[in-house]
Backbone and ligand atoms as CSV (ligand in chain L), in Angstrom:
chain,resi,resn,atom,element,x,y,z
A,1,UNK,N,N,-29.784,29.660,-12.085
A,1,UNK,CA,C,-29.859,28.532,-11.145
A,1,UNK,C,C,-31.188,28.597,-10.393
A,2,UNK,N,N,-31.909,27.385,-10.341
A,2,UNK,CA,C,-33.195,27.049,-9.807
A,2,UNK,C,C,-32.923,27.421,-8.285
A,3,UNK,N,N,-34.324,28.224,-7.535
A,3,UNK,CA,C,-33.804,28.313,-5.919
A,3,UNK,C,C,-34.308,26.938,-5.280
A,4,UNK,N,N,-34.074,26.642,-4.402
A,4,UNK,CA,C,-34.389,25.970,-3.296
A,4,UNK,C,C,-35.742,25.013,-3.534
A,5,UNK,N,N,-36.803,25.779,-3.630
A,5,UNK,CA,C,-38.140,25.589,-3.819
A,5,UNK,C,C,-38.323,25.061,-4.650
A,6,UNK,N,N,-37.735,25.425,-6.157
A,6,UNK,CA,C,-38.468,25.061,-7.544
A,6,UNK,C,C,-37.335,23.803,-7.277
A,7,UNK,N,N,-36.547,23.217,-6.797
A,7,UNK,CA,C,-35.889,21.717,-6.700
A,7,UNK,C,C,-36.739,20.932,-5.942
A,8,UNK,N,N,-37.191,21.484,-4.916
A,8,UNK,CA,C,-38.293,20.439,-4.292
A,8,UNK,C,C,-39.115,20.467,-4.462
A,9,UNK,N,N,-39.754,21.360,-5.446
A,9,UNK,CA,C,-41.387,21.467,-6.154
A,9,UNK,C,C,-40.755,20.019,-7.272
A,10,UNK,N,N,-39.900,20.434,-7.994
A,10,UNK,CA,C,-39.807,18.828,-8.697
A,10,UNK,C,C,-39.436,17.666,-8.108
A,11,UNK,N,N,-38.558,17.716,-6.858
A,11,UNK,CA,C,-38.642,16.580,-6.649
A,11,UNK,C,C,-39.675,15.695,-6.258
A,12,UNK,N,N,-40.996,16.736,-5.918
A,12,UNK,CA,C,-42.337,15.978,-5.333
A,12,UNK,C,C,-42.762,15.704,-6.507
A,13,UNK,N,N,-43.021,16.831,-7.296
A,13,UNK,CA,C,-43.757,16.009,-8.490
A,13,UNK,C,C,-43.465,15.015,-9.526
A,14,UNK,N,N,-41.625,14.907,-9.234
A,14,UNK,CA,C,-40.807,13.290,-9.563
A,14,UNK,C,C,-41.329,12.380,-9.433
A,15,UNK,N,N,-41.817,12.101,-7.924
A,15,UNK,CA,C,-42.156,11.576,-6.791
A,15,UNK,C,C,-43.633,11.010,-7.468
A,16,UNK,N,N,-44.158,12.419,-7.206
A,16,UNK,CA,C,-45.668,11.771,-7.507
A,16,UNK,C,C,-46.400,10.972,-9.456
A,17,UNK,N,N,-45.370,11.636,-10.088
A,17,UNK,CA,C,-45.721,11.411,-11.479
A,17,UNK,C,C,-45.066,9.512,-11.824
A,18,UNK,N,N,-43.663,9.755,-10.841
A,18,UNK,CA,C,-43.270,8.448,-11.216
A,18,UNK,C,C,-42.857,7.502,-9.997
A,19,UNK,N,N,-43.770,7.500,-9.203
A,19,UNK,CA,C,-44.170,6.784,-8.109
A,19,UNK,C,C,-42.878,5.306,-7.733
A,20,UNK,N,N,-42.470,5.488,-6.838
A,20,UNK,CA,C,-41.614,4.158,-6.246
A,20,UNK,C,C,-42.342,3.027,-6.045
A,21,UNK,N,N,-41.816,2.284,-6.377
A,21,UNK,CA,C,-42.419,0.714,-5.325
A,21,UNK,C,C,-43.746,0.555,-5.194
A,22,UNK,N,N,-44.148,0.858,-6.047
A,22,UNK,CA,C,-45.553,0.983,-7.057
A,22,UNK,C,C,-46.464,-0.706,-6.703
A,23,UNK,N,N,-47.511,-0.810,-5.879
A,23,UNK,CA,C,-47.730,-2.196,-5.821
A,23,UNK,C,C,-48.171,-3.012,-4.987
A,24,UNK,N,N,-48.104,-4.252,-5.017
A,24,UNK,CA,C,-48.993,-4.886,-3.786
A,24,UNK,C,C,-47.898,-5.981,-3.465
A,25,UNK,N,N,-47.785,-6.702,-2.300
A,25,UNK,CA,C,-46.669,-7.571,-1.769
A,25,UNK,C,C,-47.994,-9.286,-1.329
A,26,UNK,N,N,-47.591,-10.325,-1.994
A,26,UNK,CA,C,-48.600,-11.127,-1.517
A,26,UNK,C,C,-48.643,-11.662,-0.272
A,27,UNK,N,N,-49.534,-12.031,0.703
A,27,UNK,CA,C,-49.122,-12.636,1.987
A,27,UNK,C,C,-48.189,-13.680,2.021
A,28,UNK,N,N,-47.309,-13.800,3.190
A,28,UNK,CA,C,-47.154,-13.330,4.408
A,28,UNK,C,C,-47.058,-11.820,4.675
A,29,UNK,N,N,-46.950,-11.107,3.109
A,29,UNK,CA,C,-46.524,-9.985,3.604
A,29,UNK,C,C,-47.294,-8.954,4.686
A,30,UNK,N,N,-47.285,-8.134,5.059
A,30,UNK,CA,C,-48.420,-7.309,6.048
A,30,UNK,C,C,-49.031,-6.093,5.829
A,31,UNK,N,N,-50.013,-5.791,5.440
A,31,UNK,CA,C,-50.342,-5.043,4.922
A,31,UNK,C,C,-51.174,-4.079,5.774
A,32,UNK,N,N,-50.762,-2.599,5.394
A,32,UNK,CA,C,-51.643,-1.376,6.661
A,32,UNK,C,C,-51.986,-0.838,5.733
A,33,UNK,N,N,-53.351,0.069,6.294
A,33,UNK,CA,C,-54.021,0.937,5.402
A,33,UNK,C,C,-54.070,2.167,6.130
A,34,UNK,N,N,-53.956,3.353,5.514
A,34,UNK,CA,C,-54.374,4.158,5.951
A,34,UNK,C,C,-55.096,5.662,5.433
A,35,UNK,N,N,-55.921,6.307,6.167
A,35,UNK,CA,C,-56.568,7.686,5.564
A,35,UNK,C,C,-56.315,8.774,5.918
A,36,UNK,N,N,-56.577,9.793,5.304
A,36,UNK,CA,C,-56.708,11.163,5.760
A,36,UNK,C,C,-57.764,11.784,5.293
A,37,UNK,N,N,-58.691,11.697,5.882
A,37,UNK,CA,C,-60.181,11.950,5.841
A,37,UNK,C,C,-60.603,13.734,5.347
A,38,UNK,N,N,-59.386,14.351,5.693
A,38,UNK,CA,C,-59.669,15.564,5.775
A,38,UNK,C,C,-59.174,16.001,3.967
A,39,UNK,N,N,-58.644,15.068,3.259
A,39,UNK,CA,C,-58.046,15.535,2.163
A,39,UNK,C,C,-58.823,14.440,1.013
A,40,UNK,N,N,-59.436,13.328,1.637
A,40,UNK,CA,C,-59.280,11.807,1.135
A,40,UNK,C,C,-58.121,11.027,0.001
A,41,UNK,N,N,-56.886,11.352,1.211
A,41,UNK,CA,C,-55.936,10.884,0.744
A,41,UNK,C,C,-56.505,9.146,1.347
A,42,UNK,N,N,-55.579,7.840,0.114
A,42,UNK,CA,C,-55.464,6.365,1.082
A,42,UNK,C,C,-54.114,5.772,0.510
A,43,UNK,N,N,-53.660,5.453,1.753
A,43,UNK,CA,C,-52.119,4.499,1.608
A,43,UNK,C,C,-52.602,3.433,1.667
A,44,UNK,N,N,-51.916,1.949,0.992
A,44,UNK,CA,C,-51.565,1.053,1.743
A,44,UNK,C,C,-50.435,0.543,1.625
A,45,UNK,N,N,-49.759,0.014,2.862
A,45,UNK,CA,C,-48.085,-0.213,2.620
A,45,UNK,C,C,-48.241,-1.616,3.066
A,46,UNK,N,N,-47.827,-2.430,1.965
A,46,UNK,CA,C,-46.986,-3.979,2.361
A,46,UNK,C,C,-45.718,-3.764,2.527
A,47,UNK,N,N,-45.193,-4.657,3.648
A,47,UNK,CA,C,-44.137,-4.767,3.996
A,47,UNK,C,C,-43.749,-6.307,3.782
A,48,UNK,N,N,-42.546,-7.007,3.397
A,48,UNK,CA,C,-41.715,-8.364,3.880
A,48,UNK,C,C,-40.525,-8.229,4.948
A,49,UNK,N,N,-41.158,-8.472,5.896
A,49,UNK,CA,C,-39.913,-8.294,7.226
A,49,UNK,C,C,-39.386,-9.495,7.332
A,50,UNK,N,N,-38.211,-9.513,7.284
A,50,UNK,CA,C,-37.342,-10.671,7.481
A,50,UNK,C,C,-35.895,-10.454,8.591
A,51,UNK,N,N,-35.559,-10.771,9.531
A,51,UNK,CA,C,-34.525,-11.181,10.257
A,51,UNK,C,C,-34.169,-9.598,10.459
A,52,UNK,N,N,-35.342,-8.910,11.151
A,52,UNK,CA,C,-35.918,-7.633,11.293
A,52,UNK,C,C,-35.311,-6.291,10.653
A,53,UNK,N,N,-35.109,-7.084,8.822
A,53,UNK,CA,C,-35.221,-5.908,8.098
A,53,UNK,C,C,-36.191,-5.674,7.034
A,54,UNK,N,N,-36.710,-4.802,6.398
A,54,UNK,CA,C,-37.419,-4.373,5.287
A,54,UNK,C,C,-37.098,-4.912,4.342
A,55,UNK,N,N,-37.282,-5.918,3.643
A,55,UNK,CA,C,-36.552,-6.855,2.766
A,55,UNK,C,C,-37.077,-6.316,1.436
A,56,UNK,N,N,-38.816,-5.706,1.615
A,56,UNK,CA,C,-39.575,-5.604,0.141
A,56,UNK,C,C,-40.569,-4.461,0.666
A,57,UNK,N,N,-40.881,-3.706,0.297
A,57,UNK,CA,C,-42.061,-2.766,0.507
A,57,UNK,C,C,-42.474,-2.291,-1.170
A,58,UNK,N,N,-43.727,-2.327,-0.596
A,58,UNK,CA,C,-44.997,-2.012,-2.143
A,58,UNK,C,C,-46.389,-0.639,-1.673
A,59,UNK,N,N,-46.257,0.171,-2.481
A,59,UNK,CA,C,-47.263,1.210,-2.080
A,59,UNK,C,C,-48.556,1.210,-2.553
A,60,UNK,N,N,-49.796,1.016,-2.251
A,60,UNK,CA,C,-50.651,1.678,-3.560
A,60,UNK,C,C,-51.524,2.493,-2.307
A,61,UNK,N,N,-52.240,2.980,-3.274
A,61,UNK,CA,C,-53.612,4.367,-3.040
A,61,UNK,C,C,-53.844,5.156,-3.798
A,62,UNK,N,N,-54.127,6.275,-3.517
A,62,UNK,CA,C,-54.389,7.395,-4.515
A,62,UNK,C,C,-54.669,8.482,-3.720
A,63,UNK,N,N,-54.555,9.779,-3.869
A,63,UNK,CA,C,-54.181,11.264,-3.567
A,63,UNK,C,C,-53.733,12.143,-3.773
A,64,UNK,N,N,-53.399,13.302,-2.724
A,64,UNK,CA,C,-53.078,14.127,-3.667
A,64,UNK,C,C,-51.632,14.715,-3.379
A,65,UNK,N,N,-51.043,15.366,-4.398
A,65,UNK,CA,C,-48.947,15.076,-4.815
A,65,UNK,C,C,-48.484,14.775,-3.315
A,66,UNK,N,N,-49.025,15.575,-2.337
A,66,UNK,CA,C,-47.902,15.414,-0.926
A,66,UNK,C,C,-47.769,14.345,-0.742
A,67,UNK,N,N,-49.591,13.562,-0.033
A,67,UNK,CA,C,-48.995,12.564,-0.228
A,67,UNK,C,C,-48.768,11.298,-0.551
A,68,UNK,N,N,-48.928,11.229,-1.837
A,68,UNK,CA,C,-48.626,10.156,-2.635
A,68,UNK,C,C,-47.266,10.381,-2.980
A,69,UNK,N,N,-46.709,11.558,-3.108
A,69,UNK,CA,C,-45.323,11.788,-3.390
A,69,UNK,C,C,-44.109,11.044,-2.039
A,70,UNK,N,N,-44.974,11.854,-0.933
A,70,UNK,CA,C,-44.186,11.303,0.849
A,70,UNK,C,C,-44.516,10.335,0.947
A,71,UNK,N,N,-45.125,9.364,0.390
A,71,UNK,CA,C,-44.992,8.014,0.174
A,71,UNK,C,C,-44.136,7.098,-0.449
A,72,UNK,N,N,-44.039,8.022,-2.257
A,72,UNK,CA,C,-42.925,7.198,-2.439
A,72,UNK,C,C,-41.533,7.021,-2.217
A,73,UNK,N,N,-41.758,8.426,-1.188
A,73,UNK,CA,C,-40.093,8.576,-1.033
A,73,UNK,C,C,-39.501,7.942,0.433
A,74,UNK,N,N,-40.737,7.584,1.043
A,74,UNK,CA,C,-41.012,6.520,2.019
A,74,UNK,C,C,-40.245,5.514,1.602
A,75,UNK,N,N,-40.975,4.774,1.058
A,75,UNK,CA,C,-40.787,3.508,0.341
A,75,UNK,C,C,-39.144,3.415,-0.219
A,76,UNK,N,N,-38.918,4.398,-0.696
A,76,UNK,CA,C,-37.233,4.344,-1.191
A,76,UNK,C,C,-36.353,4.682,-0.017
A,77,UNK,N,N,-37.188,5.306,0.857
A,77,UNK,CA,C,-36.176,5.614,2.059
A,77,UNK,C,C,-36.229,4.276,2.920
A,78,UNK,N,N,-37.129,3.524,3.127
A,78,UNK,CA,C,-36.822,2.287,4.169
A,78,UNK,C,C,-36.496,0.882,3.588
A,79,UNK,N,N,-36.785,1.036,2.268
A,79,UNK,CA,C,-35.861,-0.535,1.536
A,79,UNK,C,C,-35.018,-0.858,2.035
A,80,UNK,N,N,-35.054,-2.439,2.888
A,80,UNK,CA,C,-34.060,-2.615,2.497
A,80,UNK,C,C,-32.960,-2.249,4.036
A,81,UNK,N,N,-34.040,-1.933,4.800
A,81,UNK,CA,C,-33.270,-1.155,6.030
A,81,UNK,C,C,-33.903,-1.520,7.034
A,82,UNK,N,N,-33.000,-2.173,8.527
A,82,UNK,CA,C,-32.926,-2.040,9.230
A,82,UNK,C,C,-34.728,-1.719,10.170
A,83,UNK,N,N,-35.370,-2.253,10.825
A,83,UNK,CA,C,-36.571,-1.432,11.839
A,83,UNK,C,C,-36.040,-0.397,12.735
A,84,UNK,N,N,-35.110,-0.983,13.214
A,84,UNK,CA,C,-34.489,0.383,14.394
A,84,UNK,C,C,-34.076,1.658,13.611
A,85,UNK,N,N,-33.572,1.398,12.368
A,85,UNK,CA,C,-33.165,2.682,11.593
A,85,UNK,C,C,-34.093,3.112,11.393
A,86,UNK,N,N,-35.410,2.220,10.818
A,86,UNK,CA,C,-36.586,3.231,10.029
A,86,UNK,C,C,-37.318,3.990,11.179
A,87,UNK,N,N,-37.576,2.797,11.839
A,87,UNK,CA,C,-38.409,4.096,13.214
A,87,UNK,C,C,-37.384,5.229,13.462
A,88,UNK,N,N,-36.323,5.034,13.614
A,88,UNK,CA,C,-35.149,6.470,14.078
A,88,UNK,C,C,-35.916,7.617,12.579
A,89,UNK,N,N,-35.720,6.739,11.304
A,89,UNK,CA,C,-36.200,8.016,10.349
A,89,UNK,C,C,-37.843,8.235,10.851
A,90,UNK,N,N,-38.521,7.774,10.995
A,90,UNK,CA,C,-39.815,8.110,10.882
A,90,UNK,C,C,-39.561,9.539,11.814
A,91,UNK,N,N,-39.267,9.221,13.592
A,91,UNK,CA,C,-39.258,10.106,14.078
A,91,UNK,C,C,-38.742,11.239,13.622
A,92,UNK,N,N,-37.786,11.035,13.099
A,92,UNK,CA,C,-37.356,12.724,12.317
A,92,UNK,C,C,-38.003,13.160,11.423
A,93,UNK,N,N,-38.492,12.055,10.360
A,93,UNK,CA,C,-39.483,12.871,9.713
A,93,UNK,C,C,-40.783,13.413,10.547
A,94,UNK,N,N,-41.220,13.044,11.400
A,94,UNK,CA,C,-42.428,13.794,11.971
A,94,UNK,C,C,-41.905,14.596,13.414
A,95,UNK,N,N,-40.668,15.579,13.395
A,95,UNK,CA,C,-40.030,15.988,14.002
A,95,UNK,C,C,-39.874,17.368,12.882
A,96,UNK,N,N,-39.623,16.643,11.254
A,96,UNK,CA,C,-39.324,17.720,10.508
A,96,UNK,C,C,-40.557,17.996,10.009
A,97,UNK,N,N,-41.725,17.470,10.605
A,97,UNK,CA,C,-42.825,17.951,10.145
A,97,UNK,C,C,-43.522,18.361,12.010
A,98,UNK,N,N,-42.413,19.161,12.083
A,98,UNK,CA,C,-43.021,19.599,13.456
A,98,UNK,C,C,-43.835,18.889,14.584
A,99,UNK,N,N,-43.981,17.572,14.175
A,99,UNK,CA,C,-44.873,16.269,15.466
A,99,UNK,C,C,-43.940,16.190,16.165
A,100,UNK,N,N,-44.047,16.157,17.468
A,100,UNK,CA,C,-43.034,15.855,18.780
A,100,UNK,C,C,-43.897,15.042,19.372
A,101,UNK,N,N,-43.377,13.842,19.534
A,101,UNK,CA,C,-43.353,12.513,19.972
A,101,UNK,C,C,-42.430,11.719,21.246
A,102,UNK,N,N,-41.444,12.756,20.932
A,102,UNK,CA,C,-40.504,12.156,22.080
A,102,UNK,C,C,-40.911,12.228,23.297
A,103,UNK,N,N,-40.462,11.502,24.490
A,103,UNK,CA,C,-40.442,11.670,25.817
A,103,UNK,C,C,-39.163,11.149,26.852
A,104,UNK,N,N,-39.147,11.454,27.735
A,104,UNK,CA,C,-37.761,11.064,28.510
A,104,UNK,C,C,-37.047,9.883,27.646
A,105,UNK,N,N,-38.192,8.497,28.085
A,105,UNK,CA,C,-37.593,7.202,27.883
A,105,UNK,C,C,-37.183,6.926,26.356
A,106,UNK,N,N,-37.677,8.080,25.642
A,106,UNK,CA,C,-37.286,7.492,23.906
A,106,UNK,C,C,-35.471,8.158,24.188
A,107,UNK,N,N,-34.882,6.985,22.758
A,107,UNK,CA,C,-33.381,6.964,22.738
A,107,UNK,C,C,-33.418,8.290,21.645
A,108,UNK,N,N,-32.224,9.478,21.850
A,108,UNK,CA,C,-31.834,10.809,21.281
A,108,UNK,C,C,-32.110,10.451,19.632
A,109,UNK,N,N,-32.544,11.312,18.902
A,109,UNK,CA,C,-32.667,11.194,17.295
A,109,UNK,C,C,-31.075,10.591,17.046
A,110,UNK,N,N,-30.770,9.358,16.089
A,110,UNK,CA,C,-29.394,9.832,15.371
A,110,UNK,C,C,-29.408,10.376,14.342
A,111,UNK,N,N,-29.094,11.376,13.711
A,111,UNK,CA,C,-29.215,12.560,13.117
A,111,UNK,C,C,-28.165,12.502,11.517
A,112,UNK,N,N,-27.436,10.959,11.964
A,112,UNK,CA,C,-26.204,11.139,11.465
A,112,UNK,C,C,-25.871,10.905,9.617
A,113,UNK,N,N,-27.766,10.084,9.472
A,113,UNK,CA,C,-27.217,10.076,7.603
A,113,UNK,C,C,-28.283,10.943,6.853
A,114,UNK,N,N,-28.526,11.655,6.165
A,114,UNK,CA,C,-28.554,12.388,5.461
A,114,UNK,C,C,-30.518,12.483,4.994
A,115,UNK,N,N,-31.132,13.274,5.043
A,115,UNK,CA,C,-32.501,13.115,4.436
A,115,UNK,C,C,-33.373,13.059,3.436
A,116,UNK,N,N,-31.828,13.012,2.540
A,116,UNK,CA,C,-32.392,12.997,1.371
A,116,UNK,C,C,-33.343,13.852,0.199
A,117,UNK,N,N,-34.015,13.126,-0.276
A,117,UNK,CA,C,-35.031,13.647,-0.949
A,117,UNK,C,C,-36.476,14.177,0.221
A,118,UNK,N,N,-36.223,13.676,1.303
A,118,UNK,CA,C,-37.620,13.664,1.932
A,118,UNK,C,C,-37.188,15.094,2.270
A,119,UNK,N,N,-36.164,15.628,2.846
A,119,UNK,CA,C,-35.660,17.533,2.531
A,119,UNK,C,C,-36.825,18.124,1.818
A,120,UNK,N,N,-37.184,17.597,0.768
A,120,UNK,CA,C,-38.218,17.928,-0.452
A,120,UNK,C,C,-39.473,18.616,0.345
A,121,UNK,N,N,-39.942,17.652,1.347
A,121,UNK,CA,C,-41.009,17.885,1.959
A,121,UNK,C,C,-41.373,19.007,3.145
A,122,UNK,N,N,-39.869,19.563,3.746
A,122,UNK,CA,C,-39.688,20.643,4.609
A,122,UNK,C,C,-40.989,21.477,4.493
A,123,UNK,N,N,-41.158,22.223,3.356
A,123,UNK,CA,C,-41.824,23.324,3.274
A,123,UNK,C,C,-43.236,22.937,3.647
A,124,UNK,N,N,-43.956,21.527,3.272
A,124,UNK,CA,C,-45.333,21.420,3.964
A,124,UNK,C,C,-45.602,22.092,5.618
A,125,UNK,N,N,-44.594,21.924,6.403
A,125,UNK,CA,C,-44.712,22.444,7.482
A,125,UNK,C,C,-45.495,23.656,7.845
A,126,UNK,N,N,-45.053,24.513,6.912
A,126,UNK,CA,C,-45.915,26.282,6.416
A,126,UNK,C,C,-47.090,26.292,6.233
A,127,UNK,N,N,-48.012,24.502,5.754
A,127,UNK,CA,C,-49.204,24.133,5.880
A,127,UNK,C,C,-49.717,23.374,6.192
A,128,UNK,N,N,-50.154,23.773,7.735
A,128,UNK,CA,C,-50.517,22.734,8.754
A,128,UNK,C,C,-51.142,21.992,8.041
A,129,UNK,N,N,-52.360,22.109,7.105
A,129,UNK,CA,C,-53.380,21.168,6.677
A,129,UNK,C,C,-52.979,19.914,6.259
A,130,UNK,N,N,-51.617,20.354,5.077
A,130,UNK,CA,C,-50.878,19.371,4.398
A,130,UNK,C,C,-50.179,18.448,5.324
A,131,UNK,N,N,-49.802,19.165,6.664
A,131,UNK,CA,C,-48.932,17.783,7.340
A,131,UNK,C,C,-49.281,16.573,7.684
A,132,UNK,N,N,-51.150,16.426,7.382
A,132,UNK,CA,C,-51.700,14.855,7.943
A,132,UNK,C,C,-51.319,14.134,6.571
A,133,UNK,N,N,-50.983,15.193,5.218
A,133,UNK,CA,C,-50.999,14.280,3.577
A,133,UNK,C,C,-49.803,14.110,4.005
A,134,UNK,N,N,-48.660,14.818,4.430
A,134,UNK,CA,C,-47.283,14.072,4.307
A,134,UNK,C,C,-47.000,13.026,5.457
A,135,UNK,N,N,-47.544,13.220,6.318
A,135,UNK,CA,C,-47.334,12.173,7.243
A,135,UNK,C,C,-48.012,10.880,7.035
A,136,UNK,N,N,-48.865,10.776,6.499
A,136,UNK,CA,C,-49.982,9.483,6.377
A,136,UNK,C,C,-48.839,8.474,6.242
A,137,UNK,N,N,-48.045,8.305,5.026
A,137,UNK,CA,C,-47.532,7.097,4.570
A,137,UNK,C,C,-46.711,6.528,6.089
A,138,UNK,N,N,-46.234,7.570,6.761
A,138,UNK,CA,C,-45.039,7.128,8.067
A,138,UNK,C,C,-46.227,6.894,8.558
A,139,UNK,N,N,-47.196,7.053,8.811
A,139,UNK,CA,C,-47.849,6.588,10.374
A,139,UNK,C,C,-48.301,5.209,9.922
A,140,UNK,N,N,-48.692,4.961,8.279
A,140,UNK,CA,C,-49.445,3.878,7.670
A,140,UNK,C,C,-48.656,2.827,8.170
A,141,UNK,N,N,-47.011,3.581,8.055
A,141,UNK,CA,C,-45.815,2.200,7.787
A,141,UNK,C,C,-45.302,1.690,9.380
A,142,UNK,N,N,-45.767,2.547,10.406
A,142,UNK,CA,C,-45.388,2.583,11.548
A,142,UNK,C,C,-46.246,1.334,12.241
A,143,UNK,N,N,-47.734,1.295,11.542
A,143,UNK,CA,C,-48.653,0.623,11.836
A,143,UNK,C,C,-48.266,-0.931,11.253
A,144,UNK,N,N,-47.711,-0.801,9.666
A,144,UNK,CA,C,-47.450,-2.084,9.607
A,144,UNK,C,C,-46.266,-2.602,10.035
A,145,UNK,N,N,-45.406,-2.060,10.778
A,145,UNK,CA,C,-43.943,-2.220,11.659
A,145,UNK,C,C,-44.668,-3.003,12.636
A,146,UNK,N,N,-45.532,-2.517,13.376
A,146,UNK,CA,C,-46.085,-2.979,14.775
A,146,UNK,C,C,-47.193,-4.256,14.245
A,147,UNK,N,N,-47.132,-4.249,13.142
A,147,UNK,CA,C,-48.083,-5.711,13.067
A,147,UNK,C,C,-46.702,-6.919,12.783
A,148,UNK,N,N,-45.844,-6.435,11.986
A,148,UNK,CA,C,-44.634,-7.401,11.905
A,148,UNK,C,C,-44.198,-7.797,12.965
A,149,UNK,N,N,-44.218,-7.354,13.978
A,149,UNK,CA,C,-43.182,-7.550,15.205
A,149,UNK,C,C,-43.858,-7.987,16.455
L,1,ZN,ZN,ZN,-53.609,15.249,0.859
């Protein structure tokens, strides 16, 4: 039986070899870009927000497995869902990537459904360097949240 590691070593490179939501969304949709200068990783995430849910999201860029991989699992994690839910996930994901963000006035994590594949990504934590590649896609998508709204 595979340990721990060698399941989330494949699930990234699942991730990165056979990429989610692969694509571009045409306007109205909204589109954010973003970098990580230190790796030259680039996201860009279209979003279709409708009746303030994620109706359609499309990824493209290019980089390297983290994160182009924490991208696509982005993208499969907020289809389709809710804004108040996805920001609730974002924060945990950059909570499980050790970013603390919170302050008094933010509402408690709900903790309550499951993390999925993004679990996968735990271990970047062990390398600070890697946490701007796994985080890029959430901050990219956070950016195009705040242009929707
Ligand atoms: Zn990177």
């Amino acid at each position: 039986m595979p340990g721990l590691e060698d399941l989330y070593r494949e699930i990234i490179l699942d991730h990165y070899r056979s990429p989610r939501n692969r694509g571009e969304l045409a306007p109205p949709a909204v589109r954010a870009e973003g970098h990580n200068p230190l790796c030259g990783d680039e996201i860009q995430v279209y979003l279709d927000v409708k009746d303030g849910i994620v109706t359609d999201i499309k990824i493209g860029g290019q980089g390297c497995s983290i994160s182009q991989s924490s991208a696509s699992m982005m993208s499969a994690a907020v289809k389709g869902k809710p804004i108040a839910e996805i920001r609730n996930l974002v924060r945990r994901f950059k909570n499980m990537m050790s970013i603390e963000e919170d302050d008094e006035s933010t509402p408690p994590l709900d903790e309550s459904k499951p993390l999925g594949d993004l679990e996968a990504l735990r271990g970047v934590v062990k390398f600070p360097v890697r946490i701007k590649c796994a985080t890029l896609a959430w901050n990219t998508l956070l950016d195009g949240l705040d242009q929707s709204t």
